[in-house]
C-alpha positions as semicolon CSV with decimal commas, in nm:
position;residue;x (nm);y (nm);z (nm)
1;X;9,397;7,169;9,775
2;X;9,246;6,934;9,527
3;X;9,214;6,536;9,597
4;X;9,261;6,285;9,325
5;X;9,093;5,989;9,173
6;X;9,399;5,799;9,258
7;X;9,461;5,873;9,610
8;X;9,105;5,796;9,711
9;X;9,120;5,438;9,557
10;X;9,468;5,389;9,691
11;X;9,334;5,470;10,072
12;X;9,166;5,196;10,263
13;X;9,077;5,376;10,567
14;X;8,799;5,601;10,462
15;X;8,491;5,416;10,575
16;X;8,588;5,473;10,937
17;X;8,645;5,868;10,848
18;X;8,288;5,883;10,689
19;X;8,093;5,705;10,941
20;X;8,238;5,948;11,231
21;X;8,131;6,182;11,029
22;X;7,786;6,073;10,881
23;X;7,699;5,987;11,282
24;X;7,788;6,380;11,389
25;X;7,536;6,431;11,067
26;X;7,273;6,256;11,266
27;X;7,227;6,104;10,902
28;X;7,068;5,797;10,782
29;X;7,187;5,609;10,507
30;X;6,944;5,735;10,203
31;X;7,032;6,087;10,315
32;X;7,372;6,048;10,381
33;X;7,420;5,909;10,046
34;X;7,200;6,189;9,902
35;X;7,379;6,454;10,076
36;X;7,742;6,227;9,892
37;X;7,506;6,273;9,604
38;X;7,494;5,857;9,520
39;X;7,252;5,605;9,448
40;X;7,126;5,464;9,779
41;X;7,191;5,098;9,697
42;X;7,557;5,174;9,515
43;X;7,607;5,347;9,888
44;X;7,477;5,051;10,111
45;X;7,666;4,793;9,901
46;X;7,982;4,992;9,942
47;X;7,959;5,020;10,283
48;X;7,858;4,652;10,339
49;X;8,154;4,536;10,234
50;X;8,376;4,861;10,306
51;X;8,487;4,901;9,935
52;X;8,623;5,207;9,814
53;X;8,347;5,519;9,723
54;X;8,346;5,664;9,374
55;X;8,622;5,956;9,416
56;X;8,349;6,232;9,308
57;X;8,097;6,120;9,596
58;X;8,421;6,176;9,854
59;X;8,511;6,529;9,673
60;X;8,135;6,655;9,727
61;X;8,131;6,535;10,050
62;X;8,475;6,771;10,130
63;X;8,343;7,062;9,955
64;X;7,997;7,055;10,107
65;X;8,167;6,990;10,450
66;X;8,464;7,229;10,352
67;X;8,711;6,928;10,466
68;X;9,105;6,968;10,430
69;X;9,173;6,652;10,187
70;X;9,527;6,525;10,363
71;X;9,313;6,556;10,719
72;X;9,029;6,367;10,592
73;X;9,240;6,103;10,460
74;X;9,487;6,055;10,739
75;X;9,202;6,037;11,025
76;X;9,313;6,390;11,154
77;X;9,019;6,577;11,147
78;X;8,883;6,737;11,468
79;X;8,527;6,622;11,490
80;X;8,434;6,868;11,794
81;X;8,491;7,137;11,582
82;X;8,320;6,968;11,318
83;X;8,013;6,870;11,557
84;X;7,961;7,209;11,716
85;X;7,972;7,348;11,342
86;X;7,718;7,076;11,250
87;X;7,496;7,099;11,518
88;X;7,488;7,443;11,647
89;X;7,618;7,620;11,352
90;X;7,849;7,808;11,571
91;X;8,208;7,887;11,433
92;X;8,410;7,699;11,654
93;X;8,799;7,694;11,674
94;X;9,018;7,335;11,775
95;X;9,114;7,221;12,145
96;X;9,458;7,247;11,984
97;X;9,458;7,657;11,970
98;X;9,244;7,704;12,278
99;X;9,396;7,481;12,536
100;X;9,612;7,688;12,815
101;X;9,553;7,967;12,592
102;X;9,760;8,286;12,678
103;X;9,665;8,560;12,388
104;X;9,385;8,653;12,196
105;X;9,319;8,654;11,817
106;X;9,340;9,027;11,841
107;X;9,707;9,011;11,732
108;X;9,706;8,704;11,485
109;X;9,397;8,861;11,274
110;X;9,623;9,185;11,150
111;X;9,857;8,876;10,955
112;X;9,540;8,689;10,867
113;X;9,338;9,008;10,735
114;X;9,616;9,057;10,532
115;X;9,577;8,682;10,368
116;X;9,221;8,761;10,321
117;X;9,314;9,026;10,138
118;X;9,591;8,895;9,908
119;X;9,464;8,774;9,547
120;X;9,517;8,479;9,622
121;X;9,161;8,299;9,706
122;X;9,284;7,916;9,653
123;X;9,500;8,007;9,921
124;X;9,268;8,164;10,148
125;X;9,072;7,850;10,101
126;X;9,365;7,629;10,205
127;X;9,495;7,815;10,460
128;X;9,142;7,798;10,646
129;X;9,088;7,421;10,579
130;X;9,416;7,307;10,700
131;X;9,348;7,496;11,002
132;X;8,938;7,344;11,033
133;X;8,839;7,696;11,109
134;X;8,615;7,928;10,964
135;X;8,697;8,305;10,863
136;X;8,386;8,389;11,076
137;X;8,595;8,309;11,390
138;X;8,801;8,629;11,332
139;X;8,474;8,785;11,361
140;X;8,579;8,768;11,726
141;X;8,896;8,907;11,819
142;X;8,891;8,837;12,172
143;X;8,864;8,445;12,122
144;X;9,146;8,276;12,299
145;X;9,403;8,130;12,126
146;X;9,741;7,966;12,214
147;X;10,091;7,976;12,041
148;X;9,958;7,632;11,844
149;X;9,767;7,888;11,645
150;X;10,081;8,099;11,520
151;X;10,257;7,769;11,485
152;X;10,046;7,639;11,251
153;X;9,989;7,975;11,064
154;X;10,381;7,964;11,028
155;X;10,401;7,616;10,913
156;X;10,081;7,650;10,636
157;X;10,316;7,938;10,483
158;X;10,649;7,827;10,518
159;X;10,560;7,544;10,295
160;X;10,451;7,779;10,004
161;X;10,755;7,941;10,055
162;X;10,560;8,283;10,169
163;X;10,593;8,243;10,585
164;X;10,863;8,532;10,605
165;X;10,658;8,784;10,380
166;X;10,332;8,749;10,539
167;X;10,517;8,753;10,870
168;X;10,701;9,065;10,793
169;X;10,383;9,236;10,653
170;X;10,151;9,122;10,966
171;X;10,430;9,281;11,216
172;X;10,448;9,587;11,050
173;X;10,063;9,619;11,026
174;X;9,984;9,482;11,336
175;X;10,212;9,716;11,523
176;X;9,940;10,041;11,389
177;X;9,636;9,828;11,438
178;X;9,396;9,931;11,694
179;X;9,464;9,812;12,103
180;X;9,345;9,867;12,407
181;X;9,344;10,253;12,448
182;X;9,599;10,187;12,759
183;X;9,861;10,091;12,527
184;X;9,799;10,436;12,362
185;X;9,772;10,634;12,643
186;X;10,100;10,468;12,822
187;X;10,321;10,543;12,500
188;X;10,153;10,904;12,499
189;X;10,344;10,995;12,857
190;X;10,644;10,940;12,724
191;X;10,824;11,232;12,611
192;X;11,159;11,050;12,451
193;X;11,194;10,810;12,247
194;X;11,375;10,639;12,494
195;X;11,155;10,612;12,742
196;X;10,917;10,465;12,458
197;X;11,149;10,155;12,469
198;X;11,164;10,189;12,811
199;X;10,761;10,064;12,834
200;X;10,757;9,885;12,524
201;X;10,846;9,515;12,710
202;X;10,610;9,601;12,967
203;X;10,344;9,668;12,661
204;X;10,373;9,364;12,472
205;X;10,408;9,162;12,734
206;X;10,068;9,233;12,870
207;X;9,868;9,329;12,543
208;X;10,047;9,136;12,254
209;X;10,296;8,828;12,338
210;X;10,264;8,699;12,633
211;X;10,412;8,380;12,584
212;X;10,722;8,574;12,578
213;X;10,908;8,754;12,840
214;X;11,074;9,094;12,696
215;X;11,333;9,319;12,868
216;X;11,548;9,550;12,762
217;X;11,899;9,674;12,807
218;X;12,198;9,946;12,720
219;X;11,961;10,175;12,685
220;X;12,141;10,463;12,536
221;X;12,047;10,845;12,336
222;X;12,083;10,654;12,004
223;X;12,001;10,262;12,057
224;X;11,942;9,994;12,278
225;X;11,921;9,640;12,271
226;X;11,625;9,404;12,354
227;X;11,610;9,080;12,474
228;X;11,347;8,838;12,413
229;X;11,290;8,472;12,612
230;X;11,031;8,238;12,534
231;X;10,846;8,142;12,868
232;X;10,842;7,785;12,972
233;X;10,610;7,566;12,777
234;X;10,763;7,723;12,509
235;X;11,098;7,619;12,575
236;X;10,944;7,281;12,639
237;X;10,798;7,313;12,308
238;X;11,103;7,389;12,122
239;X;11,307;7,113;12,297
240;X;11,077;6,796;12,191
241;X;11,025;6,917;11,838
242;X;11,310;7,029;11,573
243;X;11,025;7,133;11,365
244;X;10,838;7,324;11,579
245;X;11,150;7,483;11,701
246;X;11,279;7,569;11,333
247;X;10,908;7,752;11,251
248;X;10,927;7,926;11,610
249;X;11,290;8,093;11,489
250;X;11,014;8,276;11,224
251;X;10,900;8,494;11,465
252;X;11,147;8,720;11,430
253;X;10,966;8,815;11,055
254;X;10,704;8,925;11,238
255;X;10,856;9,118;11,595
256;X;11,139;9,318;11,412
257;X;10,903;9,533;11,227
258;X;10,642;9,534;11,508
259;X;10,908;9,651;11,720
260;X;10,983;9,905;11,486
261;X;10,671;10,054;11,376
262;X;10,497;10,061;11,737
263;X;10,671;10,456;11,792
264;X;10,478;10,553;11,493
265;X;10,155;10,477;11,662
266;X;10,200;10,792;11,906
267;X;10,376;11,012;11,664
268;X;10,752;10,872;11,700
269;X;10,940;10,818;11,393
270;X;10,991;10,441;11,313
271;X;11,348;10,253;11,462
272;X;11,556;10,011;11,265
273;X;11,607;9,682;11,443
274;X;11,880;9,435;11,348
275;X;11,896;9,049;11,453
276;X;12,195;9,010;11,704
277;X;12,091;8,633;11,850
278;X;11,801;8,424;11,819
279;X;11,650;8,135;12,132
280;X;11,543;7,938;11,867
281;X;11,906;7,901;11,698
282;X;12,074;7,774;11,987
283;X;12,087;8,154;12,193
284;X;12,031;8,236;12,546
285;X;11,796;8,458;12,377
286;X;11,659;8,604;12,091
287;X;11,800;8,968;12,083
288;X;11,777;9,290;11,869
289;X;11,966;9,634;11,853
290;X;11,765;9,905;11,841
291;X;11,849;10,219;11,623
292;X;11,648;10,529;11,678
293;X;11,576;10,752;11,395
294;X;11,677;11,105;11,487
295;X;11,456;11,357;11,461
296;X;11,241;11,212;11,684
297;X;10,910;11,328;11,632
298;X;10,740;11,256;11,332
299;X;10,365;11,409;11,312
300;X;10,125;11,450;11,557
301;X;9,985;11,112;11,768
302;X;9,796;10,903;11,654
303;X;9,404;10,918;11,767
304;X;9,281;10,684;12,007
């Protein structure tokens, strides 16, 4: 995201943005306005009288800093992320995503690995400054993160119109990435493909989404149907917000195709799921008919 000329003159509230941020620096004034790259005195006279900073001097100090423009400029930034970075030089992720935190980034880094890989780099960039984190942080996948962090994911993209794409590929990938060998070694006992789905909530719910609560149902030789309930904060979540609520309905992009592919991970051919309901539309719950492929068994398990 690039900032303008304009919008920097047009905003009056910048001084109190920069001097958070120059006192996290531990920064005086000559090297703050050397690290802004400015004449010391055209610095000290601007910020004697609060006047607005050459728009260049601003744009250095977001690159250098690697600052999302609109959160700079509305006062949004989080400056504990921004002082452990500074001071420690420690990758550090927001209070917003780690707070009551229920998963890990285990599961989120499949859909963001595939970002990093898209050509696409002034996106990459974005995405991560929007966020204030670093791509280091995925570095360790068993940071803990809450469902903020998938919100916000779903929100960056829906905006750029690619939220269901990304969604759809990270569910399908994610679903053959590696996990804990118990996951592996509980889908290798069973010996239908039923009984697959018959461990699959169980699965998830401990490994993969736990702010979620999965069961299952009319569990027949050919199909069955699953049910899906967001656990309470969620709910909570969904009721105060119509936005929030409207990105949370995205999920579904990225647990069809999970759903789907994780048979393939022990050998099992893939199922086809199809949308019956969703929570986040107004439903009891979000629920999904399961087809099974027939033959069954596809190739040999997968390693683990």
């Amino acid at each position: 995201m690039q900032i303008s000329h304009s919008r920097v003159e047009r905003d009056l509230h910048l001084w109190p943005v920069i001097n958070k941020i120059q006192a996290l620096m531990r920064m005086d004034n000559p090297a703050f306005a050397q690290f802004m790259e400015m004449p010391v005195k055209e610095f000290l006279k601007a910020k004697s009288v609060a006047a607005t900073l050459p728009a260049f001097a601003v744009c250095i100090l977001l690159e250098k800093l690697e600052l999302d423009p609109d959160l700079f400029l509305s006062d949004r930034l989080d400056y504990h992320v921004l002082s452990q970075a500074l001071r420690s030089g420690q990758d550090t992720l927001p209070k917003r995503y780690t707070d009551d935190a229920f998963g890990t980034l285990s599961t989120p880094k499949a859909f963001l690995d595939s970002l990093l890989a898209s050509n696409d780099p002034a996106l990459v960039t974005e995405f991560f400054r929007a966020l204030q984190i670093s791509s280091r942080i995925l570095l360790n996948t068993d940071q803990p993160v809450n469902m903020f962090f998938s919100l916000d994911i779903l929100k960056f993209l829906n905006k750029r119109a690619k939220a269901e794409k990304f969604m759809f590929d990270f569910g399908k990938k994610g679903a053959r990435a590696a996990r804990p060998k118990v996951f592996d070694l509980a889908l290798r006992e069973a010996k239908t493909i039923q009984s697959v789905y018959e461990i699959i909530p169980y699965l998830i719910e401990t490994y993969v989404e736990k702010n979620f609560k999965y069961s299952i149902s009319d569990l027949q030789a050919d199909t069955c149907i699953f049910s899906v309930v967001p656990r309470e904060h969620l709910k909570e979540l969904a009721a105060k917000n119509d936005d929030d609520r409207r990105h949370l309905s995205l999920l579904c992009s990225v647990r069809i195709p999970y759903i789907e592919e994780v048979p393939v991970r022990v050998g099992w051919l893939p199922t086809k799921l199809t949308k019956l309901s969703c929570f986040f539309e107004g439903a009891s719950a979000c629920r999904y008919r399961v087809d099974f492929m027939q033959p069954s068994l596809l190739q040999s398990p997968l390693e683990v």
